[in-house]
C-alpha positions as CSV (number, residue, x, y, z in Angstrom):
1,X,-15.6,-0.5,10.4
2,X,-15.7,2.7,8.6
3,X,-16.2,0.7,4.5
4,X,-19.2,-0.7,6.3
5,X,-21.2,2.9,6.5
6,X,-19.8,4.3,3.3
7,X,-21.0,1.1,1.8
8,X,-24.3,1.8,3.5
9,X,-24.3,4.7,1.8
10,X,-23.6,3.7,-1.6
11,X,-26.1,0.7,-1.4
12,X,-28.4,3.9,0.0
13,X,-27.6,6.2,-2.7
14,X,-28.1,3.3,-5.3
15,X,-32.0,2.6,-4.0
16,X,-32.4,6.8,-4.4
17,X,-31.5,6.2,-7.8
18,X,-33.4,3.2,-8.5
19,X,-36.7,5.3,-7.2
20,X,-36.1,8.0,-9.3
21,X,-36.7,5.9,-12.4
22,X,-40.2,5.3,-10.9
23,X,-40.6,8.9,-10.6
24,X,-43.1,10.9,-12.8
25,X,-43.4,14.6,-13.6
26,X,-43.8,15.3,-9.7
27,X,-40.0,14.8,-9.0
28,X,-39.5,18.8,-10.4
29,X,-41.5,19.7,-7.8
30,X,-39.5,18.2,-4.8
31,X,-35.9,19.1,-6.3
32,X,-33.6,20.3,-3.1
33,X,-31.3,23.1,-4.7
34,X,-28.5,22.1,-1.3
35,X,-28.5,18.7,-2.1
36,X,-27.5,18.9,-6.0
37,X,-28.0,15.5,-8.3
38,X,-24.8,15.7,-9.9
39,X,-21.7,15.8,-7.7
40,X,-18.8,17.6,-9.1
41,X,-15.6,16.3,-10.2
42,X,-14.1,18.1,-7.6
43,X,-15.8,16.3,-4.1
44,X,-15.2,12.7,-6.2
45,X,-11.8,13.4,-6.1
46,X,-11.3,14.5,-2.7
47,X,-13.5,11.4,-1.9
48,X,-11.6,9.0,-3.7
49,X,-8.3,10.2,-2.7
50,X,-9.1,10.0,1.0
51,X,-11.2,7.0,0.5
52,X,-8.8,5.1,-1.1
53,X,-6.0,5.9,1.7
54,X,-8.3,5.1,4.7
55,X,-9.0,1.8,3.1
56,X,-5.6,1.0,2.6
57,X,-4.0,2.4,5.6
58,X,-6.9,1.1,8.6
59,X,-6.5,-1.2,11.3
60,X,-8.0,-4.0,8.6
61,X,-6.0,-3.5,5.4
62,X,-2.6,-2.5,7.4
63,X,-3.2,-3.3,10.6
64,X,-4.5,-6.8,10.6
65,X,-3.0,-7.5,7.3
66,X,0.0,-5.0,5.9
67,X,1.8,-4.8,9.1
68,X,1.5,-8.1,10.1
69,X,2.5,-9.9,7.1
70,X,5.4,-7.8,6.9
71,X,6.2,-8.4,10.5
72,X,6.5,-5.3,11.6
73,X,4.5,-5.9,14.0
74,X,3.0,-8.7,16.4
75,X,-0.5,-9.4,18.1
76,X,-1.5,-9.5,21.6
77,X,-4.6,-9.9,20.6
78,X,-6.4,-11.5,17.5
79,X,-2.6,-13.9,17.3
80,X,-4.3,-16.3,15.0
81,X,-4.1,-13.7,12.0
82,X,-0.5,-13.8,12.6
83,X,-0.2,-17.2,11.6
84,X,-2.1,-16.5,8.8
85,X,-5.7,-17.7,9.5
86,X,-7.2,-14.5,8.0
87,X,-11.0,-13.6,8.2
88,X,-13.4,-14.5,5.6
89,X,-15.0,-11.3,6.1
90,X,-11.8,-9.2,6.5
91,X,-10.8,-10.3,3.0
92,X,-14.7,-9.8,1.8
93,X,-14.2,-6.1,3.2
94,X,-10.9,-4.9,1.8
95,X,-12.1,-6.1,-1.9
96,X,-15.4,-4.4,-1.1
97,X,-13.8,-1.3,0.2
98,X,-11.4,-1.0,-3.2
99,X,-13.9,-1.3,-5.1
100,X,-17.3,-0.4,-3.9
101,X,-17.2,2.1,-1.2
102,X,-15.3,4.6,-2.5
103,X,-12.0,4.7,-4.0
104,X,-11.5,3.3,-7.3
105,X,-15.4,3.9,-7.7
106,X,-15.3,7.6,-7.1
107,X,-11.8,8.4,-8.8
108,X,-13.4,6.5,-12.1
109,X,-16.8,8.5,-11.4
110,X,-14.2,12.2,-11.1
111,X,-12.4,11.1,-14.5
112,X,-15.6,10.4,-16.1
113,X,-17.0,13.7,-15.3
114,X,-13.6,15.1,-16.3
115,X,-13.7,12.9,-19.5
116,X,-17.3,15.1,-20.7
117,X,-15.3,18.2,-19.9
118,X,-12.8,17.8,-22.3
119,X,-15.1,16.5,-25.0
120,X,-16.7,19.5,-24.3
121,X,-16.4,22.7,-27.1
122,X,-17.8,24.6,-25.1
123,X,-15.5,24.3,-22.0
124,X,-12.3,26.1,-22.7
125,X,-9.2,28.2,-21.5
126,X,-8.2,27.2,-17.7
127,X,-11.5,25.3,-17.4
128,X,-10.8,23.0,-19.9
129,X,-6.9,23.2,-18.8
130,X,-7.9,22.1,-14.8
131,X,-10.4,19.7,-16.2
132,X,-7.2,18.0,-17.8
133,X,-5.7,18.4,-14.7
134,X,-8.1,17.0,-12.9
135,X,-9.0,13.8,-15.2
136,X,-4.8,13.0,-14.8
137,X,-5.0,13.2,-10.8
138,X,-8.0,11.0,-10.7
139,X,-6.2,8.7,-12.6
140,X,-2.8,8.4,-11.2
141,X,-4.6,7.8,-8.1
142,X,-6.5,5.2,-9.3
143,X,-3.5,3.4,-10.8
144,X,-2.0,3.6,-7.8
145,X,-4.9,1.5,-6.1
146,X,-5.3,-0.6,-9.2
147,X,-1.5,-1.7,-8.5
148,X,-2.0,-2.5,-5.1
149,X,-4.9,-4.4,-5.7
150,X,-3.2,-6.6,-8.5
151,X,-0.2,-6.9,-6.2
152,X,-2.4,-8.7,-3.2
153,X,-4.2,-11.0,-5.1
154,X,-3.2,-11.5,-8.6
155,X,-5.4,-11.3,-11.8
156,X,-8.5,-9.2,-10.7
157,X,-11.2,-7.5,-12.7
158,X,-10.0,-4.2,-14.7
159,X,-11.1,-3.8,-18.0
160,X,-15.0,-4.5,-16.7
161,X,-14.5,-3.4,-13.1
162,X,-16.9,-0.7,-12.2
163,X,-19.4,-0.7,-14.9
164,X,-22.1,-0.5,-12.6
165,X,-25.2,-2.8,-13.9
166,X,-23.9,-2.7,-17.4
167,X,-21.6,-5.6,-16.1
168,X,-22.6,-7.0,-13.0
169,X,-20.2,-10.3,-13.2
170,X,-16.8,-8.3,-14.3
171,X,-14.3,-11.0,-15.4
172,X,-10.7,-10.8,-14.3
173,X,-7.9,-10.1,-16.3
174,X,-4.4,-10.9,-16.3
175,X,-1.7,-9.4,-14.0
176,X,0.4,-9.1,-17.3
177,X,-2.1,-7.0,-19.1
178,X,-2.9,-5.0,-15.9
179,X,0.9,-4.0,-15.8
180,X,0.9,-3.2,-19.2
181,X,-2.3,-1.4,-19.1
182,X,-1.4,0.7,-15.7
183,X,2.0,2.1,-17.6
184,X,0.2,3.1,-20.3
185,X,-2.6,4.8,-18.3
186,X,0.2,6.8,-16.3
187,X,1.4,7.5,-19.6
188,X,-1.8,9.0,-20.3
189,X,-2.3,10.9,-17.5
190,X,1.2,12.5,-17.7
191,X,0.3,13.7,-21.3
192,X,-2.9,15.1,-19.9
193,X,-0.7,17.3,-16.7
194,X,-1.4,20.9,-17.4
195,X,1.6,22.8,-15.1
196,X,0.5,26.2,-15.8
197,X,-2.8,25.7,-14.0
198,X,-4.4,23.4,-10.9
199,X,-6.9,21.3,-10.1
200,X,-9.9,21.1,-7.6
201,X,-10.2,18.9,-4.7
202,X,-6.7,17.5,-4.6
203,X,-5.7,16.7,-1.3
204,X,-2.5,15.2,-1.9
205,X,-0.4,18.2,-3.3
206,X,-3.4,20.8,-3.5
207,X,-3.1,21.2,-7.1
208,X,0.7,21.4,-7.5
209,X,0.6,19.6,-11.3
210,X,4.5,19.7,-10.8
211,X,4.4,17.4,-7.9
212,X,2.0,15.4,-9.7
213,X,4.0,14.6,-12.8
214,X,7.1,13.3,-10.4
215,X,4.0,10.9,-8.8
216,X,2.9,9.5,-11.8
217,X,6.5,8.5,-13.0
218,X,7.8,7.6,-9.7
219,X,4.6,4.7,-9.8
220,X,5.9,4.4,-13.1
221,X,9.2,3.6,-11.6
222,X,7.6,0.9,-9.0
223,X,5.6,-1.0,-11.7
224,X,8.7,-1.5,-14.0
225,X,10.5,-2.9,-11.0
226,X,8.2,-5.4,-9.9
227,X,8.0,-6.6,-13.7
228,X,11.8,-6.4,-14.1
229,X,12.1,-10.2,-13.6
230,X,9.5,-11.0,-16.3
231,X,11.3,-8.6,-19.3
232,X,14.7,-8.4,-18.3
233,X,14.3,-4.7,-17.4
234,X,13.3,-3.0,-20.2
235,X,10.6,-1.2,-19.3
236,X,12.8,-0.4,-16.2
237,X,15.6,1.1,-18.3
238,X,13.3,2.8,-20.4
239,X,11.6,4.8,-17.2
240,X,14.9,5.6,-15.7
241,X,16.6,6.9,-18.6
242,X,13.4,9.5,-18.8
243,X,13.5,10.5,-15.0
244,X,11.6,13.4,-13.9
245,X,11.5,11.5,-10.5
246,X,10.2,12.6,-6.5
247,X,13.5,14.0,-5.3
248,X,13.5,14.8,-2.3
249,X,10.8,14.2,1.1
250,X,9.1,17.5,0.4
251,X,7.8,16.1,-2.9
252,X,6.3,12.7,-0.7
253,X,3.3,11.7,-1.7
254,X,1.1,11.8,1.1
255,X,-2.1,12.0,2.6
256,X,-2.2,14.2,5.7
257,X,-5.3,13.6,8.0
258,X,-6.7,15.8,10.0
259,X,-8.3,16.1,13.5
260,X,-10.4,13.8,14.3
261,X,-13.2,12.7,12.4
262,X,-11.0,12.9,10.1
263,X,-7.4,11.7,11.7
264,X,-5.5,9.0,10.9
265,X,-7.6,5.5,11.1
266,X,-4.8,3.6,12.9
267,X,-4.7,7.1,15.5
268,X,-8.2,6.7,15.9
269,X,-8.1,2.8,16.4
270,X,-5.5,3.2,19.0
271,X,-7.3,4.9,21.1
272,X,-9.5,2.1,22.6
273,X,-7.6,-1.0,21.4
274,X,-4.3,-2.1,21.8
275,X,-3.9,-5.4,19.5
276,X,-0.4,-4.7,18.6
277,X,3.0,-3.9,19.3
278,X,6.5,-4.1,17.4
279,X,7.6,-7.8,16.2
280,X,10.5,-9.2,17.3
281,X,11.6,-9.8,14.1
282,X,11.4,-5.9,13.7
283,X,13.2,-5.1,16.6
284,X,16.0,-7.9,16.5
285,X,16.9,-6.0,13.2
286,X,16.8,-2.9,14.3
287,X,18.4,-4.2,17.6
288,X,21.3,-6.0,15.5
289,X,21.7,-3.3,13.2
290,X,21.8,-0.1,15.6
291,X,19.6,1.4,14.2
292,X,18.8,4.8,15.3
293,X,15.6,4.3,13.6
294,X,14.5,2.4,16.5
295,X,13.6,4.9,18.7
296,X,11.4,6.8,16.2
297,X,9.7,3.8,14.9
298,X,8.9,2.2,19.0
299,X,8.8,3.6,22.6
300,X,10.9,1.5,25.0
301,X,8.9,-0.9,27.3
302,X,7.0,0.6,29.8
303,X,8.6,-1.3,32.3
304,X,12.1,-0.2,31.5
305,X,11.3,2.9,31.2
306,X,9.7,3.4,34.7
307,X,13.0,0.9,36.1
308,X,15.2,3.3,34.4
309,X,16.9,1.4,31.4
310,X,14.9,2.0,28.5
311,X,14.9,-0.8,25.9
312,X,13.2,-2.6,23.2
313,X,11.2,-5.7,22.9
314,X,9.6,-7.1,20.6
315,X,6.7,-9.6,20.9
316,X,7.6,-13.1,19.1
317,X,5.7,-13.3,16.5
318,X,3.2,-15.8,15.7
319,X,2.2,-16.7,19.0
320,X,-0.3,-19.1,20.1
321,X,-3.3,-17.8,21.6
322,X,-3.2,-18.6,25.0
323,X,0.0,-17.2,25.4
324,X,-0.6,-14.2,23.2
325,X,-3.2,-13.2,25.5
326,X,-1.7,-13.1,28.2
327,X,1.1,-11.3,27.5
328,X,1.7,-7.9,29.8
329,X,2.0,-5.4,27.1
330,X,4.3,-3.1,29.8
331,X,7.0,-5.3,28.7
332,X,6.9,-4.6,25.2
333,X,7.0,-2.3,23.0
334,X,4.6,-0.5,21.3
335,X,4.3,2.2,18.3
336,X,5.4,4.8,18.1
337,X,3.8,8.5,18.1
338,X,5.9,9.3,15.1
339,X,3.6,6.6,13.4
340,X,0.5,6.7,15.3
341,X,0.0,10.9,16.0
342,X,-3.7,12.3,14.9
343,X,-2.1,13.9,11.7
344,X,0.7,11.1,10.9
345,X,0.4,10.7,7.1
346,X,-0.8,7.3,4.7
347,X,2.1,7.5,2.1
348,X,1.5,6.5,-1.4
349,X,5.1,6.9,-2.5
350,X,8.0,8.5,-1.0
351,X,11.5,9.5,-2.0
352,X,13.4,7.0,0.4
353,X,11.5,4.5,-1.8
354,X,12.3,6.3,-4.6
355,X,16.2,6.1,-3.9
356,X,16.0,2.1,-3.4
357,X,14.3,1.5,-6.2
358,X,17.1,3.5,-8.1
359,X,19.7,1.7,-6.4
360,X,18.2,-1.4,-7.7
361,X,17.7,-0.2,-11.4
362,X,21.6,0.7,-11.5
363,X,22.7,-2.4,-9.7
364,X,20.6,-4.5,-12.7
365,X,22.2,-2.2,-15.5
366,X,25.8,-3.4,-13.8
367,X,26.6,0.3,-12.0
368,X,27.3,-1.0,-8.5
369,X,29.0,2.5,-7.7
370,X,25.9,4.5,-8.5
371,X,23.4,1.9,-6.8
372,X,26.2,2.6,-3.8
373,X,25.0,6.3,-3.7
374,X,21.6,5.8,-4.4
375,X,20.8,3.4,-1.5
376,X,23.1,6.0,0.8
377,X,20.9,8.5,-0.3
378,X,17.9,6.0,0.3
379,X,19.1,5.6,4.1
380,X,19.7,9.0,4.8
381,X,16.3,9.9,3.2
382,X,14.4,7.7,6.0
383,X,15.9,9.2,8.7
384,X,15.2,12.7,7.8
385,X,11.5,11.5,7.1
386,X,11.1,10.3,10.6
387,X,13.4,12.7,11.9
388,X,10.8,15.2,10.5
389,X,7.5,13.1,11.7
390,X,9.0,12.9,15.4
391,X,9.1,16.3,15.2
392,X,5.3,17.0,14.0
393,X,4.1,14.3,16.9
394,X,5.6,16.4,19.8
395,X,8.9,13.5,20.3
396,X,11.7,14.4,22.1
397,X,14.0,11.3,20.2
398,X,15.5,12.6,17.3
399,X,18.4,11.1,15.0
400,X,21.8,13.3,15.3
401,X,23.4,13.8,11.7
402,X,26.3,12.3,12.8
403,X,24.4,9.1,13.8
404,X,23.2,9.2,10.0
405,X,26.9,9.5,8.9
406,X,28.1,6.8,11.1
407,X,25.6,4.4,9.8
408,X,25.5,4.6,6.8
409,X,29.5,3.9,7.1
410,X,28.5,0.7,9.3
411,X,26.5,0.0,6.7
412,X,27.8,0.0,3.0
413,X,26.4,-0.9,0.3
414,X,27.2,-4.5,-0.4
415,X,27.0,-5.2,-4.7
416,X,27.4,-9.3,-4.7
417,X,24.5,-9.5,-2.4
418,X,22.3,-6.8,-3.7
419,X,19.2,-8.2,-3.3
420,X,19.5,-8.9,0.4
421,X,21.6,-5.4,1.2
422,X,18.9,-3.5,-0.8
423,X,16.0,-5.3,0.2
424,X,16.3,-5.2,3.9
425,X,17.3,-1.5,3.8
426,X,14.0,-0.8,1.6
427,X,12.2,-3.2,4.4
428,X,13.2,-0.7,7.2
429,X,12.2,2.3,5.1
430,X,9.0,1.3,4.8
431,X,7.8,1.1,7.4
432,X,4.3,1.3,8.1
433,X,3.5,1.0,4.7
434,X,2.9,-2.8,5.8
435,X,1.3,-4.1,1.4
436,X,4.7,-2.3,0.5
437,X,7.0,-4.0,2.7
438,X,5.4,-7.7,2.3
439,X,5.6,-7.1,-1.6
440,X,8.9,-6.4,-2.0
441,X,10.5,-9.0,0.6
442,X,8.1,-11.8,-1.7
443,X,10.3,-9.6,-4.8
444,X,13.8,-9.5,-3.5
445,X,13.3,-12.8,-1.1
446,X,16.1,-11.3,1.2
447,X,15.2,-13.6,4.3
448,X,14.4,-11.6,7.4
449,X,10.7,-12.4,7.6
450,X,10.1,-15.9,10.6
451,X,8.0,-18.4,10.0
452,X,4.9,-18.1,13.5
453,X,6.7,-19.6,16.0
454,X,3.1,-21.2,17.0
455,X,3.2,-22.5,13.5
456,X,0.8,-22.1,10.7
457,X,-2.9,-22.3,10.8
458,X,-3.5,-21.7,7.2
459,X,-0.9,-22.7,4.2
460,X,1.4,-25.0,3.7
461,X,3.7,-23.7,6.1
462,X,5.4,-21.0,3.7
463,X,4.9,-17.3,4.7
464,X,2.0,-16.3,2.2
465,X,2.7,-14.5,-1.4
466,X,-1.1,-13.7,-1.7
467,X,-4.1,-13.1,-0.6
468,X,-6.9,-15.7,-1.2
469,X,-9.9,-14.1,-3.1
470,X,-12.7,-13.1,-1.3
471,X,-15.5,-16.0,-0.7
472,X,-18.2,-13.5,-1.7
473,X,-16.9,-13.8,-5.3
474,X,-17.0,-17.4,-5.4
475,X,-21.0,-16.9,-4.6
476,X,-21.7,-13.7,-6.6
477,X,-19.5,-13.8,-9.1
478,X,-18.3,-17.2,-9.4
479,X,-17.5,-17.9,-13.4
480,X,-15.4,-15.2,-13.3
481,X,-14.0,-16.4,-10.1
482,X,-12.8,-19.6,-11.3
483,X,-11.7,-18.8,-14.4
484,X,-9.2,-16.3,-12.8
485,X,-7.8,-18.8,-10.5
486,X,-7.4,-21.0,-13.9
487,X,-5.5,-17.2,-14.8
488,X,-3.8,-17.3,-11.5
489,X,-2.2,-20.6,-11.7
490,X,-1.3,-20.2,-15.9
491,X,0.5,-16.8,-15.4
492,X,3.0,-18.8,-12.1
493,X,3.0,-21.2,-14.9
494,X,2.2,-24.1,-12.8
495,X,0.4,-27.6,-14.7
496,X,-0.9,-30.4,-13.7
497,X,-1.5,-30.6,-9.9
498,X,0.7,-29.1,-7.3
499,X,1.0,-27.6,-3.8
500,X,1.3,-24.1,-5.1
501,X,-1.7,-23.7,-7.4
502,X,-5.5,-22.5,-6.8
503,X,-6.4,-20.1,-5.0
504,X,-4.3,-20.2,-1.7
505,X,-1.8,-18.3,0.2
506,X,1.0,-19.5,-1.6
507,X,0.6,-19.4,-5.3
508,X,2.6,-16.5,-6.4
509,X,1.3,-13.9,-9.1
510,X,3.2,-13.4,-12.6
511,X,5.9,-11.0,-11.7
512,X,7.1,-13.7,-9.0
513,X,9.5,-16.0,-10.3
514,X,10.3,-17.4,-7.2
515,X,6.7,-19.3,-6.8
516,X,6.8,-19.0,-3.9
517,X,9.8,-20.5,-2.6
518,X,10.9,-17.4,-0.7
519,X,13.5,-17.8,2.5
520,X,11.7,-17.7,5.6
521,X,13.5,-17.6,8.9
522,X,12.6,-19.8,11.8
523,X,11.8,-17.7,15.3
524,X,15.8,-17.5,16.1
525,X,16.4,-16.3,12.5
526,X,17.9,-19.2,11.2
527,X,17.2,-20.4,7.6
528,X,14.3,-22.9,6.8
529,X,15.4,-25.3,4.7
């Protein structure tokens, strides 16, 4: 896996530095003027930017995990992490990835270097100006990864997260005070945003500060909607009523790869594996629905296609093994190359998200006929995206305007059952952002989402709400480790003994009231009681 070399070469670089305390005087004698000791704020940022979305986005993180606990898509291969028996070491390897090989490491490392800048009297003018810039980049990043991180698993270490050996055994903090603290750090880096000038190493806007500002409140906007349930919206109402949102796809933000080494990890994984393919419970939607967005998301089945009556089939998901491997993968359908193209993009936050979460904020402040317009706009949004991303990947399928127009009339916004007509809208739009899809169905609980027909291997037969920490804390960092499951299980504000609590799949973190009781679906889409 790619963490695994990058943390090869931060355990690498951290021996380097350990010899060169044991250095004397000779070290000035062997000092390589094109390998510099001090990396500039610049390639830390480019680093953790790209970093952070490789981690998130790979065949681990989204593949094996995002995607598949979101149900868009099934295994043929590997079906056993579809019923939720997950990998010790797959868990051991995102947290490690997050925060150890790359990422939130380097973006900390760019805004301390940034941090020394300012502090410095004798940088001024646009130095001093782009090292603001730079400081609020690194950190609206970061807070973007911080979130994610607190979202999947809960209370997690923060405030004494990457202190390097000043605190080896960092202990976790709330998901309360995270939220809290992640506003304000926004709030921070939005007072540090220098429009007149850019920044270096930015690989998500290339230095447009402008863009940048609509980021950091549109993550703004995300937060306070998670938390709404837990203050009654405040903090919603209070970010709304500022705006100064993303407003339109051309202001997504986005990471675009490259050519390969550098394309898209799930491009690159594709190429000599073919573990999944769309879930049924994707395409029954989809299917259900029409939804035009069908053909950009999947290819019909290789089968029809060559018989001559293209269609779409999904693989049931949750398969036993036996079964799962045996499939014929000609009969189903697979990814897209709208999704899976060298260059697709790993989205941090886009305007069709943007417009749903909107839609919500008015619904909750009683406005049904501007949440109306904003999920419209939400809809219409998506298509255009993918529209645009079929394009860039060479597809022929494309979405007519007047097959936008006629669903979103088949489609209307429906007020007394918001949280179901919203939610599975959002659902379909994010697609491929498999964390962001899985979050917000454990927010909204708007059904959709089928228990493995195979049943489940891990759990208590509830889809899971969380991840389970990784083992490796329980045997490096184990103090710290129990007292945030004692966290964990205080902030779902369970007592006493239950099925819910420690740390297990299905006790929720603090912004979800539901603990865990979220509708599932059985594999015909029924309700389970």
């Amino acid at each position: 896996m790619k963490f695994i070399n990058k943390l090869k070469t931060v355990l690498v670089a951290g021996g380097m530095a350990a010899a060169m305390f044991a250095c004397t005087d000779l070290e000035e004698l062997n000092v390589d003027p094109n390998n510099p000791s001090e990396v500039p704020a610049s390639y830390l940022l480019t680093s953790g930017q790209k970093y952070a979305m490789e981690n998130v986005w790979d065949e681990w993180a989204n593949g094996r995990f995002g995607l598949v606990y979101s149900q868009y898509w099934s295994q043929q291969a590997y079906p056993s992490e579809s019923r939720f028996r997950y990998r010790d070491s797959s868990v051991n390897s995102q947290w490690i990835s997050y925060f150890a090989a790359g990422g939130l490491k380097d973006l900390k490392a760019s805004m301390d270097i940034a941090m020394g800048l300012l502090e410095n009297d004798a940088i001024v003018g646009d130095a001093k100006d782009r090292a603001s810039n730079q400081y609020a980049v690194a950190q609206i990043t970061r807070v973007w990864l911080m979130h994610l991180v607190t979202d999947i698993w809960g209370p997690v270490p923060y405030t004494e997260a990457l202190q390097g050996n000043d605190v080896i055994a960092p202990s976790y903090d709330k998901q309360e005070m995270i939220y809290s603290s992640l506003l304000t750090e926004l709030t921070e880096a939005q007072s540090k945003v220098v429009a007149t000038t850019g920044v270096d190493g930015d690989v998500i806007y290339n230095g447009n500060m402008a863009k940048w500002a609509k980021f950091a409140q549109s993550l703004k906007l995300r937060i306070a909607l998670r938390m709404a349930d837990r203050d009654n919206g405040v903090k919603l109402a209070e970010v709304v009523a500022a705006g100064g949102f993303i407003a339109g796809n051309e202001d997504n933000a986005t990471l675009v790869f490259g050519s390969a080494p550098h394309n898209n990890p799930l491009n690159e994984d594709r190429k000599t594996r073919a573990d999944f393919a769309a879930s049924n419970t994707m395409v029954d939607l989809l299917s259900d629905m029409s939804d035009p967005r069908m053909g950009l998301y999947f290819d019909p089945t290789e089968a029809s296609v060559i018989a001559g009556t293209p269609e779409y089939i999904g693989v049931i998901y949750g398969l036993d093994d036996n079964t799962a491997n045996n499939l014929d993968i000609s009969e189903y359908s697979q990814p897209s190359a709208a999704t899976l193209y060298e260059k697709a993009p790993g989205i941090y936050i886009s305007y069709p998200e943007v417009c749903f979460a909107l839609a919500e904020a008015a619904q909750r402040a009683s406005n049904a006929t501007l949440a109306a317009t904003h999920y419209e706009a939400g809809i219409r949004a998506s298509m255009e995206f993918w529209n645009g991303q079929a394009g860039l990947a060479g597809m022929t399928r494309t979405i007519a305007q007047a097959d936008i127009d006629a669903y979103v009339i088949a489609h209307p916004y429906d007020a007394t059952n918001w949280k179901t007509s919203l939610g599975i809208q959002k659902w379909i739009a994010l697609y491929m952002q498999g964390h962001q899809g899985w979050i917000e169905w454990r927010r909204l609980d708007f059904g959709v989402l089928r228990s493995p027909v195979a049943g489940h291997d891990r759990g208590n037969g509830e889809i899971p709400v969380r991840r389970p920490y990784p083992t490796d804390e329980q045997t490096l960092n184990l103090s710290s480790y129990s007292a945030g499951v004692e966290v964990l299980n205080t902030e779902a504000g369970f007592t006493g003994s239950g099925e819910f609590q420690g740390d297990n799949l299905n006790n929720p973190v603090w912004w979800d009231m539901t603990k865990g009781t979220q509708v599932a679906v059985d594999s015909d889409g029924n309700p389970i009681p």
